[in-house]
C-alpha positions as a Markdown table, in Angstrom:
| # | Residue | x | y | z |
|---|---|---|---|---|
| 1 | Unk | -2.7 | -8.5 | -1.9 |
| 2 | Unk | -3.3 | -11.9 | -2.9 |
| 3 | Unk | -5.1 | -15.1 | -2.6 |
| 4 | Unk | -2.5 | -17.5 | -1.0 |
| 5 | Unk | 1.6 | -17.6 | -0.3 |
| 6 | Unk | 1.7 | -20.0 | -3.1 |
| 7 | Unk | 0.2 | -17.1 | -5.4 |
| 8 | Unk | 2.5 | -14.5 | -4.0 |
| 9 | Unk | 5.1 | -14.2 | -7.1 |
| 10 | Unk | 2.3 | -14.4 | -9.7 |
| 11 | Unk | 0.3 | -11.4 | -7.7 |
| 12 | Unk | 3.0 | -9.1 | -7.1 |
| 13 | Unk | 4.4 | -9.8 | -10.9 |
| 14 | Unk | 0.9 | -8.0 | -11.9 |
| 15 | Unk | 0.6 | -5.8 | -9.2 |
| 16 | Unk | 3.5 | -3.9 | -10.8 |
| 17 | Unk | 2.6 | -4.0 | -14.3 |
| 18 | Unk | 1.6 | -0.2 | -15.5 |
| 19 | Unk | -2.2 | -0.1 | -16.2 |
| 20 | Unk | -3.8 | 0.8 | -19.3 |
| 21 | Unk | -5.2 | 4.1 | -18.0 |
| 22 | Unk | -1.7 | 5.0 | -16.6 |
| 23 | Unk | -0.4 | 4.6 | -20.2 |
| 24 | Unk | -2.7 | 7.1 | -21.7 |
| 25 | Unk | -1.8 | 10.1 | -19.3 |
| 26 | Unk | 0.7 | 12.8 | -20.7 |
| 27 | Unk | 3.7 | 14.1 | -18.7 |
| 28 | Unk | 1.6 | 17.0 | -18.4 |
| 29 | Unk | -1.3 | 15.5 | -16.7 |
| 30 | Unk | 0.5 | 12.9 | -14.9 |
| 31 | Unk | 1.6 | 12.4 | -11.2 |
| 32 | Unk | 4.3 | 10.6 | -9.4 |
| 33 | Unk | 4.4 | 7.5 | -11.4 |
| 34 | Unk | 6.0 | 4.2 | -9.9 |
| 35 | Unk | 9.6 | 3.8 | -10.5 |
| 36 | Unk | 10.9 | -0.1 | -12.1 |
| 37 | Unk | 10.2 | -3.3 | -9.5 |
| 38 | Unk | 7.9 | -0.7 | -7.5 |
| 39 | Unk | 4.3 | -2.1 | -6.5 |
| 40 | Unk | 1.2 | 0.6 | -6.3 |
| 41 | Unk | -0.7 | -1.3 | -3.5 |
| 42 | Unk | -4.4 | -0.5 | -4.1 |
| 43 | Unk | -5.5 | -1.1 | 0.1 |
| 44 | Unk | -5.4 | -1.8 | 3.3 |
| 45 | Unk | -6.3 | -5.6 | 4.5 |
| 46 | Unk | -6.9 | -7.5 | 7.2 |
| 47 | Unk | -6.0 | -11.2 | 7.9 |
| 48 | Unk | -5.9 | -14.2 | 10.6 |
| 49 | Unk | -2.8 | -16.1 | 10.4 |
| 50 | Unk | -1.8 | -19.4 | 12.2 |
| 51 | Unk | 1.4 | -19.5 | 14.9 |
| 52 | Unk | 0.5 | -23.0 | 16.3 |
| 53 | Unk | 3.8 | -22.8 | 18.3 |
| 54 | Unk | 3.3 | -19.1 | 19.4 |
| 55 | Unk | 0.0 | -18.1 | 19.4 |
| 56 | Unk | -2.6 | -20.1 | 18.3 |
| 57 | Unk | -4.0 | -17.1 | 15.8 |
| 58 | Unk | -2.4 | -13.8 | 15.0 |
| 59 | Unk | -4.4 | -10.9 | 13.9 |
| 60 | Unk | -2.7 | -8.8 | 11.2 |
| 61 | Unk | -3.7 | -5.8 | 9.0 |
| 62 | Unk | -1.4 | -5.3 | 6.2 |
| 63 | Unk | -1.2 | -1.5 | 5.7 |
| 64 | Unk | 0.3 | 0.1 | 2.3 |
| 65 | Unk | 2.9 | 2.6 | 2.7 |
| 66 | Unk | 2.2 | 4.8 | 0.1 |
| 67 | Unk | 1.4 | 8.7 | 0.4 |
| 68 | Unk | -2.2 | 9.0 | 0.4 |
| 69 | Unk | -2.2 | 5.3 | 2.9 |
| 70 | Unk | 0.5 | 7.6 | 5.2 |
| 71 | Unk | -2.5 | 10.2 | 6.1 |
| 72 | Unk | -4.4 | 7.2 | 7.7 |
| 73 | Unk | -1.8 | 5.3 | 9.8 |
| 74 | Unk | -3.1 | 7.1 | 12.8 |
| 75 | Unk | -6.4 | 6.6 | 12.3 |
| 76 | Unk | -5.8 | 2.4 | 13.0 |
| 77 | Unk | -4.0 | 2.7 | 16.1 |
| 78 | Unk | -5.9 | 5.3 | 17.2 |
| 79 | Unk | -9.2 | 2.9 | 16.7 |
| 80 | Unk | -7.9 | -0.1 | 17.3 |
| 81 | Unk | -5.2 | -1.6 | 20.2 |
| 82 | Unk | -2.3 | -2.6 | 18.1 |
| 83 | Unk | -0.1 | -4.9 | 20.1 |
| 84 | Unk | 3.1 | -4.5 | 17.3 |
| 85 | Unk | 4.4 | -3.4 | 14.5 |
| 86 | Unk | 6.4 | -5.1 | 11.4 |
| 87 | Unk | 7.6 | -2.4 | 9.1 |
| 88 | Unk | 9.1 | -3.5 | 5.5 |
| 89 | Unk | 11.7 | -0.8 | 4.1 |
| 90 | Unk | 13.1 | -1.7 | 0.9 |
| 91 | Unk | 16.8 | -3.0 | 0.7 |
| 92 | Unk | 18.3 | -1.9 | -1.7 |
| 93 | Unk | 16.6 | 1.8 | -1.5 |
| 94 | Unk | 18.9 | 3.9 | -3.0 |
| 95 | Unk | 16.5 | 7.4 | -3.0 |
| 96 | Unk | 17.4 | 9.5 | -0.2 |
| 97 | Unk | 14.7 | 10.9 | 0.5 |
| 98 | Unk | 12.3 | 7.7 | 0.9 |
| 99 | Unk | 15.2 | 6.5 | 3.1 |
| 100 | Unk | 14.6 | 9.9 | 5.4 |
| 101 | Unk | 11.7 | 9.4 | 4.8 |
| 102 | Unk | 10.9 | 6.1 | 6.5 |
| 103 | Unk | 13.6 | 6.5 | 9.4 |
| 104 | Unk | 10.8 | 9.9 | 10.1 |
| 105 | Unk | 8.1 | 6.9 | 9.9 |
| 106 | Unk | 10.0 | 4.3 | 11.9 |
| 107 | Unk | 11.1 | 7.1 | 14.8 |
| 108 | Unk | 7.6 | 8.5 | 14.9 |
| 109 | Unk | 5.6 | 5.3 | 15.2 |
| 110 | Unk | 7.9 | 4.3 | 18.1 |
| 111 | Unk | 7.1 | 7.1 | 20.4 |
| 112 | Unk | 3.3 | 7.3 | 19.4 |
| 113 | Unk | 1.4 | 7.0 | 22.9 |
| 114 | Unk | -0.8 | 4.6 | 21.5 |
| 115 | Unk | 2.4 | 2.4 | 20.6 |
| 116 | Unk | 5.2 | 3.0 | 23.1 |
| 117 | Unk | 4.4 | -0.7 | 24.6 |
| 118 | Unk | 4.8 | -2.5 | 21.5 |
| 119 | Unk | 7.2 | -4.4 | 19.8 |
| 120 | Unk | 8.8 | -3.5 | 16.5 |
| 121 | Unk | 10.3 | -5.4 | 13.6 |
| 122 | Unk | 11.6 | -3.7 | 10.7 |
| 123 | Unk | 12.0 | -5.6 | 7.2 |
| 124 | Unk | 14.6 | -5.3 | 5.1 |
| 125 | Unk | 13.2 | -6.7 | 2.2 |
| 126 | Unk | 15.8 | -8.0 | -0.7 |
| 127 | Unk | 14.6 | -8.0 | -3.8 |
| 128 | Unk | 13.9 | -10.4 | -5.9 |
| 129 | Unk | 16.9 | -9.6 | -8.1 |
| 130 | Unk | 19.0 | -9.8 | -5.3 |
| 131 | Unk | 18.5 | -13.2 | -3.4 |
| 132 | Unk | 21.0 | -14.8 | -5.5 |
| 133 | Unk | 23.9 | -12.7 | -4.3 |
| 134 | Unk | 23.3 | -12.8 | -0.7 |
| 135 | Unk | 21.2 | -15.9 | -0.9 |
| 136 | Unk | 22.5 | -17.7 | 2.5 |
| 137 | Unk | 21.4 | -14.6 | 4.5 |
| 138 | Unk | 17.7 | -14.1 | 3.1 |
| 139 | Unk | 16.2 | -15.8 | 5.8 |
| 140 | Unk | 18.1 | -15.0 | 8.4 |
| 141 | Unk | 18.2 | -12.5 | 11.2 |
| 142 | Unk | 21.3 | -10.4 | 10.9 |
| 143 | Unk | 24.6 | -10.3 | 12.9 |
| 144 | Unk | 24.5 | -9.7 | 16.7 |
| 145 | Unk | 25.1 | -5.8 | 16.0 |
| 146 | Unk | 22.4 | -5.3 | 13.0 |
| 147 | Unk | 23.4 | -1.2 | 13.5 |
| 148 | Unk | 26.5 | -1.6 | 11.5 |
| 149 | Unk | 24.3 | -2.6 | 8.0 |
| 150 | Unk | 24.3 | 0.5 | 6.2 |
| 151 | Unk | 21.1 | 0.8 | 6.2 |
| 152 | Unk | 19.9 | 0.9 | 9.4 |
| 153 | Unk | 23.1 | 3.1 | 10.1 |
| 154 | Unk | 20.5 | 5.3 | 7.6 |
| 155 | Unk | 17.7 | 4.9 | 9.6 |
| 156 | Unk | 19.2 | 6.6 | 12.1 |
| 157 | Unk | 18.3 | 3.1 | 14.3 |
| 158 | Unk | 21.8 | 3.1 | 15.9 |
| 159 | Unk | 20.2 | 6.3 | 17.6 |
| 160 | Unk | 17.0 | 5.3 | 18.8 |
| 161 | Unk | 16.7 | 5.3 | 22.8 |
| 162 | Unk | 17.1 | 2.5 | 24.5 |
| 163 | Unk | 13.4 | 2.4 | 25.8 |
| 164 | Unk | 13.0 | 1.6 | 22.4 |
| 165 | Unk | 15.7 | -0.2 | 20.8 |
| 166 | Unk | 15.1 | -2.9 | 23.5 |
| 167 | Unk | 11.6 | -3.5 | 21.7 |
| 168 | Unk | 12.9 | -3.6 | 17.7 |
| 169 | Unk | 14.9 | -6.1 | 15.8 |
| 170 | Unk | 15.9 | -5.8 | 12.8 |
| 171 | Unk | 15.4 | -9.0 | 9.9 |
| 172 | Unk | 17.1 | -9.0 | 6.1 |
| 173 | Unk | 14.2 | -11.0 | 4.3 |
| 174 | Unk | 13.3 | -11.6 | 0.8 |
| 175 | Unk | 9.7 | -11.5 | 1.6 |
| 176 | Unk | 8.9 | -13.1 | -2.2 |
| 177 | Unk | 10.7 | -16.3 | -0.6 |
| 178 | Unk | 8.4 | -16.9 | 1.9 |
| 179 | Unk | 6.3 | -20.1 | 1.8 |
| 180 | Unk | 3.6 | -19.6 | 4.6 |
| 181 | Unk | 3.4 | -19.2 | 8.0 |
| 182 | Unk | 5.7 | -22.0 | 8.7 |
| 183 | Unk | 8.4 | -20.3 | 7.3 |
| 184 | Unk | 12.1 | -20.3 | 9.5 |
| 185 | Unk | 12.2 | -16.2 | 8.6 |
| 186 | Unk | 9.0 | -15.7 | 9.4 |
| 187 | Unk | 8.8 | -17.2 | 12.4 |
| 188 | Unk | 12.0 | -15.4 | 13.8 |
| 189 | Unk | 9.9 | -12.7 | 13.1 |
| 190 | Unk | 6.9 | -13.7 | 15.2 |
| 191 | Unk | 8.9 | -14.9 | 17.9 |
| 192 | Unk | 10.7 | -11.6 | 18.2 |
| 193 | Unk | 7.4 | -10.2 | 18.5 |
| 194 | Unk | 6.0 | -12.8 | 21.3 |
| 195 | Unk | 9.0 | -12.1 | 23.3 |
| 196 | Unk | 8.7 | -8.3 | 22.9 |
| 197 | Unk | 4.9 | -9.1 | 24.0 |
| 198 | Unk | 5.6 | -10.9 | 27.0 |
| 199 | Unk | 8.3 | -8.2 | 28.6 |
| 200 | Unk | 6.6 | -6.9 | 31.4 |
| 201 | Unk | 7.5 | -3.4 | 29.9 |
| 202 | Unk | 5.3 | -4.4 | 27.4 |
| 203 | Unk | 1.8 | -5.9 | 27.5 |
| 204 | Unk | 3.1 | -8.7 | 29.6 |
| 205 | Unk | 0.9 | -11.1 | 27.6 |
């Protein structure tokens, strides 16, 4: 959510602020409620972006992952052709289960019928917290053999088929960093996917 990249910092700063009504519920009354540096993203959205060196627009719709948002993944590929996928996963998740539970997300997507062609990226997103400590590798991809970073070895990505392993690439991004659509990380990203699009195992486009 947002109005430009330039705003991005500013939005997500009050994206995560608790809201008054959340204040006033009681532990009695209250559900799940958002754990520190966690963002409740209101809804789905769609945008055009500009890849004058790749393609010359990019249609994008920028899906939440949160539980009720879950329920209606299927519904969009199911309605609309979805030529790839970039799926952010946190970096420095530390809960077990939302780890299990998006290496159940990543697996599942890649062997949907309606998706078996395309091309997946998977974001790990450092933190804001974080880029100083591993600033030099924010916007990069990682090493030639990604499957060694912990957290993919948790995502159970050393394991996937190779049907589908050849499609997915794995980025280590602090997605806060980003400055537009120009952006060296960003770009890696899109070109991953262009490549991925062009395969003739693919769409061949």
């Amino acid at each position: 959510m947002g109005l430009d990249w330039k705003s991005i910092r500013k939005d997500m700063a009050e994206m995560r602020k608790p809201q008054e009504s959340e204040k006033q519920l009681t532990d009695e009354h209250a559900g799940p409620t958002l754990q520190k540096g966690e963002t409740e993203d209101p809804g789905y959205h769609y945008e055009e972006l500009s890849f004058p060196r790749l393609f010359s627009t990019c249609g994008m719709w920028d899906i939440p992952g949160t539980e009720p948002m879950q329920r209606v993944w299927a519904c969009f590929y199911h309605a609309i052709k979805i030529h790839g996928v970039i799926f952010v996963v946190n970096y420095s998740e530390k809960a077990v289960e939302r780890i299990e539970q998006a290496r159940k997300q990543i697996h599942f997507l890649m062997n949907e019928d309606e998706l078996r062609m395309a091309p997946f990226a998977v974001i790990l997103n450092v933190q804001q917290d974080e880029g100083k400590e591993i600033k030099e590798s924010t916007k990069a991809k990682l090493p030639n053999d990604p499957y060694k970073e912990e957290l993919c070895y948790k995502l159970d990505l050393h394991n996937l088929h190779h049907t589908c392993r050849s499609r997915l690439q794995v980025f280590k991004i602090n997605v806060l960093d980003l400055t537009g659509e120009n952006d060296k990380a960003i770009y890696e990203v899109m070109e991953h996917m262009k490549r991925g699009l062009g395969d003739s195992k693919s769409y061949g486009m």
